[in-house]
C-alpha positions, 0 to 999 in steps of 0.5 A: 193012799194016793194023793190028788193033784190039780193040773194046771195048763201052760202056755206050751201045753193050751191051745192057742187059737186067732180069732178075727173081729170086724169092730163096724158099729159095734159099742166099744166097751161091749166089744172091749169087754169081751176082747179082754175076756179072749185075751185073759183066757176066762172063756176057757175050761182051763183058765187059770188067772196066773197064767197066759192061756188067752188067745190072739185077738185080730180087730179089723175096721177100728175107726167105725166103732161106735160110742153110746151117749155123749162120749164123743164130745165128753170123753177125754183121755189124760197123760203127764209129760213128767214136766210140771203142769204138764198134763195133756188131754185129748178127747175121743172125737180127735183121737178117733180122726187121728188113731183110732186103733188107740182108742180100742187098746186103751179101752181093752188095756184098762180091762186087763190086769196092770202087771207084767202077766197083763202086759205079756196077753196085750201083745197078743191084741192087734188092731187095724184101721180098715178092713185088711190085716196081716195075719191070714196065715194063722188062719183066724177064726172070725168072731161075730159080737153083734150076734151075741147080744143086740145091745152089742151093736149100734145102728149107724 
């Protein structure tokens, strides 16, 4: 009688690949949503949801994505100093003018788990404001969202 057995992938053992995506005009949940999906590793036959076989995300142009609605005006982002009535608030619109490389890690943060395992795949994002970034030695494969889905990309 043999006995059957599950193979599960390791970080050593998957492969690992950078994919590079240009953010111009392109909603920010959509593209959050699906950043979050290379990260965790669910695009892949070997997902496993309690291990890292994600991949590494390069997001170039963060400053140009787009927000449906009346979030720009509407939307704030919430942080406690740790004093008393210490809690501070800054809208989309200013964070955008000041970092906008925040607003999209926030955004695919929310989307991965809140433990150590999410913790360790969001190193693995790396957002740039404009169009250069450091990683062309790792060859990145670059990543069309717009193409996916129209709804995916906004008209400026």
């Amino acid at each position: 009688m043999t006995m059957k057995t599950t193979k599960t992938i390791n970080p050593e053992n998957s492969d690992i690949k950078w994919y590079v995506i240009d953010a111009t005009d392109l909603v920010l949940g959509r593209l959050a949503s699906q950043i979050a999906t290379i990260l965790r590793g669910k695009n892949k036959p070997c997902y496993s949801p309690n291990q890292d076989c994600g991949d590494y995300v390069v997001v170039v142009n963060a400053e140009k994505v787009q927000l449906t609605g009346r979030k720009l005006e509407q939307k704030t982002y919430y942080h406690h100093t740790g004093y008393v009535g210490g809690i501070k608030g800054v809208s989309v619109a200013k964070q955008l003018e000041e970092h906008p490389e925040r607003v999209l890690q926030k955004a695919v943060e929310r989307m991965i788990s809140r433990n150590a395992l999410g913790r360790k795949q969001m190193k693995k994002l790396r957002v740039f404001v404009g169009p250069e970034h450091t990683h062309q030695a790792q060859n990145p494969i670059v990543l069309d969202i717009a193409a996916k889905n129209p709804k995916n990309k906004r008209g400026a």
